[in-house]
C-alpha positions as CSV (number, residue, x, y, z in Angstrom):
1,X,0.0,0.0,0.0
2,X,3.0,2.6,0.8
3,X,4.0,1.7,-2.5
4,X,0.9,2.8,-4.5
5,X,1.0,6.0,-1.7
6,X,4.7,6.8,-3.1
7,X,3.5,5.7,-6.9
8,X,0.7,8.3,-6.9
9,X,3.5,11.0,-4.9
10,X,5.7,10.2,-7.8
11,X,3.3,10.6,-10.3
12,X,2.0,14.0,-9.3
13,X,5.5,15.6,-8.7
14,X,5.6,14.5,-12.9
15,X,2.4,16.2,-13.2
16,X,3.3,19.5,-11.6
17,X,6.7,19.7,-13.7
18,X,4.5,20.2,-16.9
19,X,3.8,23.4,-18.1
20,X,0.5,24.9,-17.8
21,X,-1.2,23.9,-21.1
22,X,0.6,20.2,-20.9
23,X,-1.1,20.1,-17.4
24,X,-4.6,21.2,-19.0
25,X,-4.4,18.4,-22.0
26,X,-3.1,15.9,-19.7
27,X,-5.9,16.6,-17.0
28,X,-8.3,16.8,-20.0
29,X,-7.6,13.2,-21.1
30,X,-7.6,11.8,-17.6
31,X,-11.5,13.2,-16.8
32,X,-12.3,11.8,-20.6
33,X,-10.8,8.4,-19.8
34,X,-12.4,8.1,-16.5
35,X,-15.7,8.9,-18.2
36,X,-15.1,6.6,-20.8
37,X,-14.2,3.8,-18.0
38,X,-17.4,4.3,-16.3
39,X,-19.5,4.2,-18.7
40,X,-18.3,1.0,-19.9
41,X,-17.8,-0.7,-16.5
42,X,-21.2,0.7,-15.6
43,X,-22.8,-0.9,-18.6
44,X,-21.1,-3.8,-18.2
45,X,-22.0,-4.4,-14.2
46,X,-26.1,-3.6,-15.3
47,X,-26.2,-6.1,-18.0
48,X,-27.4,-4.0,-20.4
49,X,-24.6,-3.7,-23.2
50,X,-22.0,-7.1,-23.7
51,X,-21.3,-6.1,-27.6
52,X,-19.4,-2.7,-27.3
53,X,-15.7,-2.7,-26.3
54,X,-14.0,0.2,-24.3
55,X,-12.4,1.6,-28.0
56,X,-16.4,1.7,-29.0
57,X,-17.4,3.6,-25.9
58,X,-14.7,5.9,-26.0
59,X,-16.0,7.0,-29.8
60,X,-19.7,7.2,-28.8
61,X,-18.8,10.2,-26.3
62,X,-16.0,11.5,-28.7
63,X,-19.1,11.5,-31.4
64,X,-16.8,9.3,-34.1
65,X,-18.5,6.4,-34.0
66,X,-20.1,5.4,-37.1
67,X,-24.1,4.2,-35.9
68,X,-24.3,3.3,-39.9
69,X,-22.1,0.5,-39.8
70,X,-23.5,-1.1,-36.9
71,X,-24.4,-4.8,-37.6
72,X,-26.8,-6.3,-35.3
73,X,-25.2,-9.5,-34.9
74,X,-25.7,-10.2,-31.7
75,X,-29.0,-9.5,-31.4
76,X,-30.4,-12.8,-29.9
77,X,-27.2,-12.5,-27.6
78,X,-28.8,-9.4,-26.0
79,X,-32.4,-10.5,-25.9
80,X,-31.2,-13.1,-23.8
């Protein structure tokens, strides 16, 4: 556990030695990949999506995923 403590002391030292707009982007990415975990964690915990990966996910909320090319293959997976 001290380990992790001294990990995550390491880690923000790193962070503060960025300059202020490398700080913003890299604080940027961390509250979209959190979101991006949650969502897909979430979903995954309620049932209710087992067909989307994390890289799908992470398009829906970035708006670049392409609804058009969606196959519904796994259609009688999900009604299950």
């Amino acid at each position: 556990m001290l380990d992790r403590i001294l990990d995550l002391a390491r880690i923000q030292n790193k962070i503060l030695s960025f300059n202020e707009v490398l700080r913003k982007q890299y604080f940027d990415y961390l509250i979209h990949e959190f979101g991006a975990l949650f969502t897909f964690h979430s979903n995954r915990i309620e049932g209710t999506n087992k067909t989307l990966t994390l890289n799908d996910i992470r398009k829906i909320l970035n708006n670049t995923y392409d609804f058009k090319r969606v196959k519904d293959k796994d259609k009688k997976k999900r009604d299950k």
